[in-house]
C-alpha positions as protocol buffer text, in pm:
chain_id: "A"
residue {
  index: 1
  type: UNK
  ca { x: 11783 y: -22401 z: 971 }
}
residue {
  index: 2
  type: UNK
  ca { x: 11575 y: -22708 z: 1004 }
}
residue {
  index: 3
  type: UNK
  ca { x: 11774 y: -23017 z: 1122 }
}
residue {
  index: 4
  type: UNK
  ca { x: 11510 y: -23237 z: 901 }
}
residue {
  index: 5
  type: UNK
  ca { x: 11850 y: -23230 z: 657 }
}
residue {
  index: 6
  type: UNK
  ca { x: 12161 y: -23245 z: 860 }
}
residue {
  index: 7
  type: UNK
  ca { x: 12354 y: -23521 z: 571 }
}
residue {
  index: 8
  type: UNK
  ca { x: 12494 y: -23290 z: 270 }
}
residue {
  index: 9
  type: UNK
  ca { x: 12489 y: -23539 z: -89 }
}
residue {
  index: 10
  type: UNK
  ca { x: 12429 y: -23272 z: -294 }
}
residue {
  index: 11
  type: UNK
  ca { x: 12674 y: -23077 z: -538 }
}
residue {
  index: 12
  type: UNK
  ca { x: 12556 y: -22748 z: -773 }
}
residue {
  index: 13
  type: UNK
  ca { x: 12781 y: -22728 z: -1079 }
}
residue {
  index: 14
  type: UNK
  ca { x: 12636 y: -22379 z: -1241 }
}
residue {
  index: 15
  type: UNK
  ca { x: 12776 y: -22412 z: -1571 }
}
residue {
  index: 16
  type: UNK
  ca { x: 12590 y: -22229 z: -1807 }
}
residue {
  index: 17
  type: UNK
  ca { x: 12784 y: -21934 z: -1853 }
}
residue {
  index: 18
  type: UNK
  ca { x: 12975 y: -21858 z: -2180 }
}
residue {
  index: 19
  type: UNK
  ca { x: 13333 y: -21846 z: -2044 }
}
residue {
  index: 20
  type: UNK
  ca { x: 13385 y: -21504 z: -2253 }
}
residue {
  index: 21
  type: UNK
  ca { x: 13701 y: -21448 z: -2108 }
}
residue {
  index: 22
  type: UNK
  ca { x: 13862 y: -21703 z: -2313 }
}
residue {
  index: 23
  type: UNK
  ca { x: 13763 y: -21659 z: -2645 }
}
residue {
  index: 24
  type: UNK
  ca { x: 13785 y: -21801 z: -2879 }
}
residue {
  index: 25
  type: UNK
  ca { x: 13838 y: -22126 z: -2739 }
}
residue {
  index: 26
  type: UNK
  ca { x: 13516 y: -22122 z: -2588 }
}
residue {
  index: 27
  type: UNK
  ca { x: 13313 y: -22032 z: -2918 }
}
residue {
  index: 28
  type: UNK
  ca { x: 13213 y: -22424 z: -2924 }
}
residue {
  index: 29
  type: UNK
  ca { x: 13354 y: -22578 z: -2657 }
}
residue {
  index: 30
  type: UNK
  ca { x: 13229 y: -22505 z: -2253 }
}
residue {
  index: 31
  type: UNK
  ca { x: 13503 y: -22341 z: -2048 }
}
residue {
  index: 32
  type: UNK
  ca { x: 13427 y: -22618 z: -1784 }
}
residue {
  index: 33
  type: UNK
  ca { x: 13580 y: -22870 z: -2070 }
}
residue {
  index: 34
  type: UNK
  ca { x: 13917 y: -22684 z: -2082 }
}
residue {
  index: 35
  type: UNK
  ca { x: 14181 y: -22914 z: -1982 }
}
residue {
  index: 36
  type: UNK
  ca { x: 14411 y: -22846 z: -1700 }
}
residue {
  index: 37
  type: UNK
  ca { x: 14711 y: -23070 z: -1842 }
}
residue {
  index: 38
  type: UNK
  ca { x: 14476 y: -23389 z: -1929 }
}
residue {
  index: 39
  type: UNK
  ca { x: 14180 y: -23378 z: -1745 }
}
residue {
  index: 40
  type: UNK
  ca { x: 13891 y: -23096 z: -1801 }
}
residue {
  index: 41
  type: UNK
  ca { x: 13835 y: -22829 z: -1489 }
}
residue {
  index: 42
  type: UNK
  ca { x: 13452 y: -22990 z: -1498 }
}
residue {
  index: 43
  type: UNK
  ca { x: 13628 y: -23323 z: -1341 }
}
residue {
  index: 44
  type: UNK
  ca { x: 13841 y: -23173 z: -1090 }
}
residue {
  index: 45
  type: UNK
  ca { x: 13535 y: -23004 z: -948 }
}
residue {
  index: 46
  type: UNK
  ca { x: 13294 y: -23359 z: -925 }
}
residue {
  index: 47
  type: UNK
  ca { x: 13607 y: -23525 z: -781 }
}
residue {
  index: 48
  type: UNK
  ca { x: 13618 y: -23254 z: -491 }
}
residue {
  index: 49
  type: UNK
  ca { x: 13279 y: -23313 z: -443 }
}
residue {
  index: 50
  type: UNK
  ca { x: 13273 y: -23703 z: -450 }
}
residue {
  index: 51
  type: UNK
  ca { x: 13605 y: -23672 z: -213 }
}
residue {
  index: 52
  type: UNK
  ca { x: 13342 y: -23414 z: 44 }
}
residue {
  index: 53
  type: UNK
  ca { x: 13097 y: -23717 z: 39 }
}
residue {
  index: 54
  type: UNK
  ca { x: 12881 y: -23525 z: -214 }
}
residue {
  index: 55
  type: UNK
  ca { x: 12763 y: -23797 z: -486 }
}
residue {
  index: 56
  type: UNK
  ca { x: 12484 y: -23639 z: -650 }
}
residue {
  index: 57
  type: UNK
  ca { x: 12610 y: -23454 z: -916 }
}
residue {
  index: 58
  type: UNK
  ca { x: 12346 y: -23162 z: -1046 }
}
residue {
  index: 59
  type: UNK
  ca { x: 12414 y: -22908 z: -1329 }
}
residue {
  index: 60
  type: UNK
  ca { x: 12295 y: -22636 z: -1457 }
}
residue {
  index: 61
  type: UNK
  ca { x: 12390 y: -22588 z: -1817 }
}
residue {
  index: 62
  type: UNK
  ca { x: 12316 y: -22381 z: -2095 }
}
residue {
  index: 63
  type: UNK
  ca { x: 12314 y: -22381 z: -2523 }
}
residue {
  index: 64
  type: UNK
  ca { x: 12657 y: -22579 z: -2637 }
}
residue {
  index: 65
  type: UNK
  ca { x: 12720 y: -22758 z: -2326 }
}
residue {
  index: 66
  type: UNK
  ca { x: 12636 y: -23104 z: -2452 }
}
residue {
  index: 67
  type: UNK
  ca { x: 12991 y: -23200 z: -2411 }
}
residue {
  index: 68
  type: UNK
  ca { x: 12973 y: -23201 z: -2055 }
}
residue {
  index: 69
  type: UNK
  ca { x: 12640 y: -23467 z: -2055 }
}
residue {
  index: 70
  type: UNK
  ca { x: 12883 y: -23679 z: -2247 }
}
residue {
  index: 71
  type: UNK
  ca { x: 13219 y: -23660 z: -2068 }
}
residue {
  index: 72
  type: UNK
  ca { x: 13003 y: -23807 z: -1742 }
}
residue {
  index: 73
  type: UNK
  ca { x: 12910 y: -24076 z: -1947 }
}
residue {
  index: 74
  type: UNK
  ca { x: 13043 y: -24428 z: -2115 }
}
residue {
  index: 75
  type: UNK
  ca { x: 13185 y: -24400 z: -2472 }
}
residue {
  index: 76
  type: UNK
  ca { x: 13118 y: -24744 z: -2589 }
}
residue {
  index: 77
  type: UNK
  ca { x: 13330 y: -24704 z: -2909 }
}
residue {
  index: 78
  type: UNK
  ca { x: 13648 y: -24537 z: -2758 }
}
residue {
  index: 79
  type: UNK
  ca { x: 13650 y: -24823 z: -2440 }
}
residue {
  index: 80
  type: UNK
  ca { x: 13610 y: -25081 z: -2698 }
}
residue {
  index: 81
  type: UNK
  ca { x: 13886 y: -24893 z: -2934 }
}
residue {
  index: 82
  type: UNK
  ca { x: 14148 y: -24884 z: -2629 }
}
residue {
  index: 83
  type: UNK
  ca { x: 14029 y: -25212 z: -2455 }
}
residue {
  index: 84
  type: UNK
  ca { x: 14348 y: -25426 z: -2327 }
}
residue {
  index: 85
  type: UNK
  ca { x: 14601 y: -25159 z: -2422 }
}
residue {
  index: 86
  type: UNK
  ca { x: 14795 y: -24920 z: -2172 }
}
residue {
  index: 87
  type: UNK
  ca { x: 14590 y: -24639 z: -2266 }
}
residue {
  index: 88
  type: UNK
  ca { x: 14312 y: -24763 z: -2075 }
}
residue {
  index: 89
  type: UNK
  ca { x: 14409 y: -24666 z: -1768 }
}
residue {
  index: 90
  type: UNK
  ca { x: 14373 y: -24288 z: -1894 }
}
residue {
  index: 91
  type: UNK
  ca { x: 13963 y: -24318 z: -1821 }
}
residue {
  index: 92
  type: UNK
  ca { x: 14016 y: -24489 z: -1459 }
}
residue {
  index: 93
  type: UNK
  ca { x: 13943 y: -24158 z: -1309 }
}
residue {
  index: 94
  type: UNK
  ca { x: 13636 y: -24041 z: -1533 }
}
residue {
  index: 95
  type: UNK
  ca { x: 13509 y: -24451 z: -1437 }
}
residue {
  index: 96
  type: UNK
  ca { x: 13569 y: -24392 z: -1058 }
}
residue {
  index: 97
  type: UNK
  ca { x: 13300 y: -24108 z: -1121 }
}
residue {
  index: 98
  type: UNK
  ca { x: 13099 y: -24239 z: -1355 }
}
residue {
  index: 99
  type: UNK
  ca { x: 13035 y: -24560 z: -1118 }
}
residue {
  index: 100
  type: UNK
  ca { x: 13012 y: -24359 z: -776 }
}
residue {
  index: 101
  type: UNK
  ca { x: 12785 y: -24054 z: -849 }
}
residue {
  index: 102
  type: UNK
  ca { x: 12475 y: -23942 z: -991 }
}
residue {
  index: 103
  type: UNK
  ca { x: 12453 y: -23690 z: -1260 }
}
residue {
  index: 104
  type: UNK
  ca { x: 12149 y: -23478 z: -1316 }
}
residue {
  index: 105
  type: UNK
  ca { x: 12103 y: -23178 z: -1556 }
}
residue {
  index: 106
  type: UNK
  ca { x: 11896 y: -22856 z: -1627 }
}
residue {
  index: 107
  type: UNK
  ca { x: 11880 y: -22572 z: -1849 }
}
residue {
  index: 108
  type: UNK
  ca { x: 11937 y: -22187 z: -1755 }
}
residue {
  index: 109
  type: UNK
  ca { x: 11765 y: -22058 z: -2062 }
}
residue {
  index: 110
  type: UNK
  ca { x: 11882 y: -21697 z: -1998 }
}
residue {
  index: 111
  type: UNK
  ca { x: 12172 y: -21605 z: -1855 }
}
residue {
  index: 112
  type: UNK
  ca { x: 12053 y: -21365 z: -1569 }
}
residue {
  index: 113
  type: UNK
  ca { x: 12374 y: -21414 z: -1324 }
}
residue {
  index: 114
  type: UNK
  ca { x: 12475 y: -21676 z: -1074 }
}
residue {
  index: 115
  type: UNK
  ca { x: 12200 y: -21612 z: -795 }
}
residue {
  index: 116
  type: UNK
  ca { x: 11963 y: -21704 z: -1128 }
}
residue {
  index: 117
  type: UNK
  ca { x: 12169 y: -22045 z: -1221 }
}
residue {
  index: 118
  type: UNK
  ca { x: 12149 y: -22177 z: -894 }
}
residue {
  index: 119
  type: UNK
  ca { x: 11760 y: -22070 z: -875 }
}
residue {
  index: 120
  type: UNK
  ca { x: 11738 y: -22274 z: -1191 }
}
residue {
  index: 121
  type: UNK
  ca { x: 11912 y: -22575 z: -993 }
}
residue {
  index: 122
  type: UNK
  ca { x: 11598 y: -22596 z: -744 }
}
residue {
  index: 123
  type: UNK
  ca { x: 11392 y: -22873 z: -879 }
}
residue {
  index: 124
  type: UNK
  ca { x: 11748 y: -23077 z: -890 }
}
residue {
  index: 125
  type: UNK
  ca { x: 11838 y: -23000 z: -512 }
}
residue {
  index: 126
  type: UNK
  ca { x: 11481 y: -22987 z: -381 }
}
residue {
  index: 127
  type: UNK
  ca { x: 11473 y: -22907 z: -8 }
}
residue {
  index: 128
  type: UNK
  ca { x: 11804 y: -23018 z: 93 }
}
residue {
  index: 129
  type: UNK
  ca { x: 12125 y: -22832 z: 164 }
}
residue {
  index: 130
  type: UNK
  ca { x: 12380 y: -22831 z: -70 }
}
residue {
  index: 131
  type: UNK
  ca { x: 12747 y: -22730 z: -189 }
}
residue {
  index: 132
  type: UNK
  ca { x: 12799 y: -22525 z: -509 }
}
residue {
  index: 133
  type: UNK
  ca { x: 13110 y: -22543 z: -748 }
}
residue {
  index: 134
  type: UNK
  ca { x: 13211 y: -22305 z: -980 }
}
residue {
  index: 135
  type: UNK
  ca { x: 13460 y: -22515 z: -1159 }
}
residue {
  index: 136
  type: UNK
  ca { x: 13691 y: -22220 z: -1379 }
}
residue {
  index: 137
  type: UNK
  ca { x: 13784 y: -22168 z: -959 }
}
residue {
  index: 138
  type: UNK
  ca { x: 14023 y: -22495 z: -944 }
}
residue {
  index: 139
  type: UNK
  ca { x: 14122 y: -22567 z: -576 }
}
residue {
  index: 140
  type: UNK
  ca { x: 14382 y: -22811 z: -478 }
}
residue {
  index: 141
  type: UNK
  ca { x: 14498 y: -22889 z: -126 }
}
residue {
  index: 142
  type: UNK
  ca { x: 14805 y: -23103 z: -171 }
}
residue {
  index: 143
  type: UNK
  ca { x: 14814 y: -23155 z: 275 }
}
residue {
  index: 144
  type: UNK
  ca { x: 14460 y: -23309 z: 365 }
}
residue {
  index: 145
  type: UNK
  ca { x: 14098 y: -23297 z: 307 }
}
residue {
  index: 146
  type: UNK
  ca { x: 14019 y: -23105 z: -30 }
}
residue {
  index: 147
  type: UNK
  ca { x: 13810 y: -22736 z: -3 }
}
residue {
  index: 148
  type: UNK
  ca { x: 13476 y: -22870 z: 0 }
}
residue {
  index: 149
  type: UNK
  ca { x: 13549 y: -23186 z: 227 }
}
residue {
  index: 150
  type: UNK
  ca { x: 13668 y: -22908 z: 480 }
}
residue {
  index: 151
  type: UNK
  ca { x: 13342 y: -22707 z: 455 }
}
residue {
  index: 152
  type: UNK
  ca { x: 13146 y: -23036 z: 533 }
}
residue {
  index: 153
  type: UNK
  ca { x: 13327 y: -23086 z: 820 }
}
residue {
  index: 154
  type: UNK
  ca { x: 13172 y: -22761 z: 954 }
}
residue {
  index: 155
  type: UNK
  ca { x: 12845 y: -22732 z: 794 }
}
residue {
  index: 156
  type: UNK
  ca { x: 12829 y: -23056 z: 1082 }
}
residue {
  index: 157
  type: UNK
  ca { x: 12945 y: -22761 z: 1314 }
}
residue {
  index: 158
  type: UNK
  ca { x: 12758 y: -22524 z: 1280 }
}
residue {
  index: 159
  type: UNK
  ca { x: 12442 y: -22606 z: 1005 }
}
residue {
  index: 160
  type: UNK
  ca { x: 12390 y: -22266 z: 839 }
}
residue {
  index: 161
  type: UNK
  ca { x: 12552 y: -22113 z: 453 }
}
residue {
  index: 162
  type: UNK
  ca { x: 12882 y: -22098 z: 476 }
}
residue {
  index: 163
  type: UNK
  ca { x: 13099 y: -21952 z: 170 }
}
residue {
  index: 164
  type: UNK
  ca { x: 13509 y: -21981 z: 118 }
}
residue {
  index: 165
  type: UNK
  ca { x: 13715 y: -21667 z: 126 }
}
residue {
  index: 166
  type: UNK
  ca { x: 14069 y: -21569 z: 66 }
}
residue {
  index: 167
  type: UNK
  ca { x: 14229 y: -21225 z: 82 }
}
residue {
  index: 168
  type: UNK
  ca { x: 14297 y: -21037 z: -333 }
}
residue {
  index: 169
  type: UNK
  ca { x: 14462 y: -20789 z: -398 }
}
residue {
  index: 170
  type: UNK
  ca { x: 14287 y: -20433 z: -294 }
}
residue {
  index: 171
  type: UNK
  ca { x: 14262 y: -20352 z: -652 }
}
residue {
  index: 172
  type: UNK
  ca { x: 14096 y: -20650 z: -760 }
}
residue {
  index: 173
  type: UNK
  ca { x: 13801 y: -20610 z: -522 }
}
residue {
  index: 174
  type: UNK
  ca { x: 13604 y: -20514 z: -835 }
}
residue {
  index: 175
  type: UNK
  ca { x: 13630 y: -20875 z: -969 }
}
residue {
  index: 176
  type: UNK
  ca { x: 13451 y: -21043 z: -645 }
}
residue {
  index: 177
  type: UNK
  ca { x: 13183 y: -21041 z: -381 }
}
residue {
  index: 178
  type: UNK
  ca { x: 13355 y: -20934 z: -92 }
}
residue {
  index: 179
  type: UNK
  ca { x: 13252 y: -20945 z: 284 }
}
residue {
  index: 180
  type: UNK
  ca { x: 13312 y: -20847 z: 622 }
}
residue {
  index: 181
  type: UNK
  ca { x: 13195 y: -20911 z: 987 }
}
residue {
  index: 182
  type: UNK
  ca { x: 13318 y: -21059 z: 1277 }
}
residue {
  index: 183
  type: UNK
  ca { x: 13576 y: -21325 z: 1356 }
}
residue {
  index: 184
  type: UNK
  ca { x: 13534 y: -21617 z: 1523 }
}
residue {
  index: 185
  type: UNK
  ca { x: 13821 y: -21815 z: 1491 }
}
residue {
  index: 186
  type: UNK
  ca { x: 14127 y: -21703 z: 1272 }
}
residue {
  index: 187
  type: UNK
  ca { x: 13986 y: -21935 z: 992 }
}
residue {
  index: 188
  type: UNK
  ca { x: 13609 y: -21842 z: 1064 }
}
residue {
  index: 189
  type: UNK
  ca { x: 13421 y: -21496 z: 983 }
}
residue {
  index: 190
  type: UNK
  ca { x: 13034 y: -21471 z: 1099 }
}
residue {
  index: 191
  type: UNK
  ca { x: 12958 y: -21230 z: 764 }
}
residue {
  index: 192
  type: UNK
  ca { x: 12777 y: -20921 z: 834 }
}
residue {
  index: 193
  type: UNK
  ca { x: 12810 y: -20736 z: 523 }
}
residue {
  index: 194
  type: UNK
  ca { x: 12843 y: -20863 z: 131 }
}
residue {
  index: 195
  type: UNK
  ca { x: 12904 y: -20642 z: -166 }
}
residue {
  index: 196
  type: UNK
  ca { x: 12936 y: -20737 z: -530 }
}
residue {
  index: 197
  type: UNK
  ca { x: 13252 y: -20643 z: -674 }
}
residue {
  index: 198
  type: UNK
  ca { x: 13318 y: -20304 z: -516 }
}
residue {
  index: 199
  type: UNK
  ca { x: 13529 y: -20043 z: -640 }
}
residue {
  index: 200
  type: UNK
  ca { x: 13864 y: -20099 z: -403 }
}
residue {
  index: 201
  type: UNK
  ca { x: 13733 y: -19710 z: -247 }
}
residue {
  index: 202
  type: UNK
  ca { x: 13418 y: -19865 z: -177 }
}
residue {
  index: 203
  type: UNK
  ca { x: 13541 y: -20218 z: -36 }
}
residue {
  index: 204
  type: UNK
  ca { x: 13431 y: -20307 z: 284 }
}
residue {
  index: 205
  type: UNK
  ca { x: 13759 y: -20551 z: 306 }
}
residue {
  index: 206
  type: UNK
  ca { x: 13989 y: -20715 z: 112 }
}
residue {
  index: 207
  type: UNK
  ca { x: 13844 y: -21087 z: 157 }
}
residue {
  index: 208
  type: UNK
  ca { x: 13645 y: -21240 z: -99 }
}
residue {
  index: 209
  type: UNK
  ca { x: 13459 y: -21520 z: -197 }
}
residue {
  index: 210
  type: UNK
  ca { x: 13557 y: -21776 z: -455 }
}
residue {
  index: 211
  type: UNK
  ca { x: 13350 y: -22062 z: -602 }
}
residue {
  index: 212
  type: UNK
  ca { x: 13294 y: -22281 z: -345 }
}
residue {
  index: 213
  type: UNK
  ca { x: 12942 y: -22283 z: -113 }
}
residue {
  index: 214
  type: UNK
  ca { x: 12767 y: -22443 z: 140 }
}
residue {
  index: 215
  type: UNK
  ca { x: 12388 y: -22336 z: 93 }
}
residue {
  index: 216
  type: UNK
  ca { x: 12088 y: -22415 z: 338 }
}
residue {
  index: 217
  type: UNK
  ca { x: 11798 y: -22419 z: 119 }
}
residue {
  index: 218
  type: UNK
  ca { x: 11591 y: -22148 z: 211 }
}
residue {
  index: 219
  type: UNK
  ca { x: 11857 y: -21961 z: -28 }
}
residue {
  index: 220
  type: UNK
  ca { x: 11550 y: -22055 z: -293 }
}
residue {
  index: 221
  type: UNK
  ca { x: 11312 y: -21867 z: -163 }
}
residue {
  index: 222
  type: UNK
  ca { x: 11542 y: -21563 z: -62 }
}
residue {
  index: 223
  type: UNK
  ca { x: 11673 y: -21555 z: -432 }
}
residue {
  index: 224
  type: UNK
  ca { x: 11290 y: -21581 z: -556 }
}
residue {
  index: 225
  type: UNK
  ca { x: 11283 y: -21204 z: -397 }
}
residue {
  index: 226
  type: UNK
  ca { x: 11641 y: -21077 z: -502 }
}
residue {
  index: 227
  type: UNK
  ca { x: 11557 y: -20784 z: -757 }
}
residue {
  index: 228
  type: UNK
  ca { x: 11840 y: -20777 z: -1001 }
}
residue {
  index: 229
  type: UNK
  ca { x: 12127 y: -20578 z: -904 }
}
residue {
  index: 230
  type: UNK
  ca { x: 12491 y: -20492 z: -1028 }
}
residue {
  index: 231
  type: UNK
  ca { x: 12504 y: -20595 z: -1421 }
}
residue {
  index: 232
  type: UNK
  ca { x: 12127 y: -20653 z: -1467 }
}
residue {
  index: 233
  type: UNK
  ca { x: 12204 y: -20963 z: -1309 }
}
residue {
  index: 234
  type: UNK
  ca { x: 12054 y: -21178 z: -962 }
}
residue {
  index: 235
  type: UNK
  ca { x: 12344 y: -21155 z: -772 }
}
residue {
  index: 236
  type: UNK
  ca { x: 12371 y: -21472 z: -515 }
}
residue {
  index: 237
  type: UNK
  ca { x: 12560 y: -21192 z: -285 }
}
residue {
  index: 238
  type: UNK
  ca { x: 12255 y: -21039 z: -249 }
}
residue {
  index: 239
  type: UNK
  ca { x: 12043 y: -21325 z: -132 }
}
residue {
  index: 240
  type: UNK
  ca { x: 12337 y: -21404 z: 118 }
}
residue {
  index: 241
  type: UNK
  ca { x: 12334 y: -21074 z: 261 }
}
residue {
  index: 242
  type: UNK
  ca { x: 11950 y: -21125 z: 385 }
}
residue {
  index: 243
  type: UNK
  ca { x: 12049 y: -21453 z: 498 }
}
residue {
  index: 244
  type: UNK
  ca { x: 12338 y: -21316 z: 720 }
}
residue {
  index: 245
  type: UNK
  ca { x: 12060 y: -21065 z: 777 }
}
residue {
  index: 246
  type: UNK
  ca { x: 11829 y: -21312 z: 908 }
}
residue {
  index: 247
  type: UNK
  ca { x: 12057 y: -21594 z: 1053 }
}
residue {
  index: 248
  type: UNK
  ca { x: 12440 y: -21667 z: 956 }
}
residue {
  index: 249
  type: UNK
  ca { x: 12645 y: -21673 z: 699 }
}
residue {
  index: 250
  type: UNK
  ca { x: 13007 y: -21806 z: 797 }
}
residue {
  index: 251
  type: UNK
  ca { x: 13314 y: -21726 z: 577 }
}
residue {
  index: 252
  type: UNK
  ca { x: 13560 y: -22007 z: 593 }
}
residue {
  index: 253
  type: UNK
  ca { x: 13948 y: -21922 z: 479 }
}
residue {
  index: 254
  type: UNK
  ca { x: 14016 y: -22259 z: 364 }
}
residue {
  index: 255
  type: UNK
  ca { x: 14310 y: -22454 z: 383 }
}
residue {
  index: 256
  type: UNK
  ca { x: 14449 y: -22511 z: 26 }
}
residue {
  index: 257
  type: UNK
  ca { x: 14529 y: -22339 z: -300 }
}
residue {
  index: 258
  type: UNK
  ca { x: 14292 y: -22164 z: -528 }
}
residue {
  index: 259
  type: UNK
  ca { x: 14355 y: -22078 z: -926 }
}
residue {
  index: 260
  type: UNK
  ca { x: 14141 y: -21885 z: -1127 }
}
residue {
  index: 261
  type: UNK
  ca { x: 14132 y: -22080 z: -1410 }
}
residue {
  index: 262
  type: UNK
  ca { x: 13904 y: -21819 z: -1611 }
}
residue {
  index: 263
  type: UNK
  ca { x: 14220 y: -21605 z: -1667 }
}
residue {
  index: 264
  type: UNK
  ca { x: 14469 y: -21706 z: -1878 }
}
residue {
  index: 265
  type: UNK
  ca { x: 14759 y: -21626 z: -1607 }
}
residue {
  index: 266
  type: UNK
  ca { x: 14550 y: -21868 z: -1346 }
}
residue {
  index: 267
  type: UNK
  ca { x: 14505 y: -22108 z: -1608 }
}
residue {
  index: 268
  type: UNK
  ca { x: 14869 y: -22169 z: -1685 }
}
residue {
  index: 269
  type: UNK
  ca { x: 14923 y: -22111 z: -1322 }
}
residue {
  index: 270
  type: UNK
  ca { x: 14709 y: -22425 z: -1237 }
}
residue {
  index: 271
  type: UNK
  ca { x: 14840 y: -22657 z: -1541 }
}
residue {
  index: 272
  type: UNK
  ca { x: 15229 y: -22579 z: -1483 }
}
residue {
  index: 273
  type: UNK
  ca { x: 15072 y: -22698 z: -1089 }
}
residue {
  index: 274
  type: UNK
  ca { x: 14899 y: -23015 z: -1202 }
}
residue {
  index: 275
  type: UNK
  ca { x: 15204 y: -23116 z: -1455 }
}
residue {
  index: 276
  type: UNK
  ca { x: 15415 y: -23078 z: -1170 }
}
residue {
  index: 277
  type: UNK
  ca { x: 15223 y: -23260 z: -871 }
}
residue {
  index: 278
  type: UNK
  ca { x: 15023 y: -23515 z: -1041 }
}
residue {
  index: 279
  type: UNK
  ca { x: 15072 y: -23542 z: -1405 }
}
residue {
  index: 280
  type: UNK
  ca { x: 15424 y: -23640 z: -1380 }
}
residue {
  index: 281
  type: UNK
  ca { x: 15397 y: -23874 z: -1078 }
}
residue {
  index: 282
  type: UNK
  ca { x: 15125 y: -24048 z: -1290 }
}
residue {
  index: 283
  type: UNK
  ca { x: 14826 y: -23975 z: -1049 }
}
């Protein structure tokens, strides 16, 4: 790519998507809301990316997602209400935030996949590279740098898309976009083939990507062409595949621990983790 842009500010939270899997507690409420112990997986994610050196905030939201507009911003009433008394220190976090990024928001109208919701981010990110979050993936690195501070670091490197993997289970290939290629480094794989949630007969490997990104931003344009594919739906896997095609796509195992926090196993998984490391120790 270009290096007009070589500084990364710029976070994607897609987060228009109905969180079906956990029904019915997301009939009203966004899944990105849902708290892991006392803090909602929506504010996990923006702290990762504040912590990367990524202060402008963009989301992509959808019908019933109004809650997440207000959680990034003051509540008058309640800081007057708990003014002076030991439960203010409860909002010090959401402040921090508040106070040290910008928050901008859009509308996915139609939900047409992820490689759609991030096309709908474009006149928030402009032409700029950027990271993308999908906060119901909650990662946590309890030894250093968090996921998306490590991806900065090489982005720097090496200034092309670069997407986090971990190895699944062979039968849950089906669930994920999952790649292959050749290694560079043990951490590092320069992609060379993508496919979106394959059958584990059909799986090219048993690494796939979670929700975390690094995109350069001719990923717009690319998408712009993707013809919908598996589900009906523009699938961002396919638009990385032509970029891989065309350039490089890196696949980054990152160092850290991932929950899937859109199952109900991964869910508990993550708030019997947070309870344990921060919750109790009063971070």
């Amino acid at each position: 790519m270009s290096q007009r842009h070589p500084l990364l500010k710029k976070c994607l939270f897609p987060a228009a998507g109905y969180g079906t899997r956990f029904l019915p507690a997301t009939k009203a409420m966004p899944k990105e809301m849902l708290p892991v112990v006392n803090k909602p997986l929506i504010q996990y994610g923006v702290e990762e990316a504040l912590q990367a050196g990524l202060h402008e905030i963009a989301m992509v939201t959808g019908r019933g997602k109004r809650a997440l507009e207000d959680h990034f911003d003051v509540s008058y009433e309640l800081e007057q209400q708990i003014q002076g008394s030991d439960k203010e220190r409860y909002l010090y976090g959401i402040r921090h935030l508040i106070e040290h990024c910008s928050f901008s928001y859009t509308r996915q109208v139609s939900m047409r996949g992820l490689g759609h919701a991030i096309l709908c981010g474009r006149p928030l990110i402009g032409d700029e590279p950027f990271a993308v979050v999908l906060a119901d993936d909650l990662c946590l690195n309890l030894q250093g740098d968090g996921v998306l501070a490590q991806m900065v670091q090489l982005y720097r490197q090496f200034r092309c898309s670069i997407v986090a993997i971990e190895e699944v289970p062979a039968a849950d290939t089906h669930k994920y976009g999952i790649v292959a290629g050749e290694a560079i480094r043990d951490d590092l794989l320069r992609i060379q083939h993508m496919v979106e949630k394959p059958e584990p007969a059909k799986a090219p490997s048993n690494l796939a990507i979670i929700g975390r990104y690094i995109l350069t931003p001719d990923i717009f344009d690319l998408l712009e062409q993707t013809a919908p594919g598996k589900g009906g739906e523009i699938q961002l896997t396919d638009a990385l595949q032509r970029q891989a095609a065309e350039g490089c796509v890196i696949g980054y195992r990152f160092r850290g621990q991932r929950f899937d926090c859109g199952s109900a196993e991964g869910y508990i998984q993550a708030s019997n983790f947070c309870f344990e490391h921060f919750y109790r120790k009063g971070l």
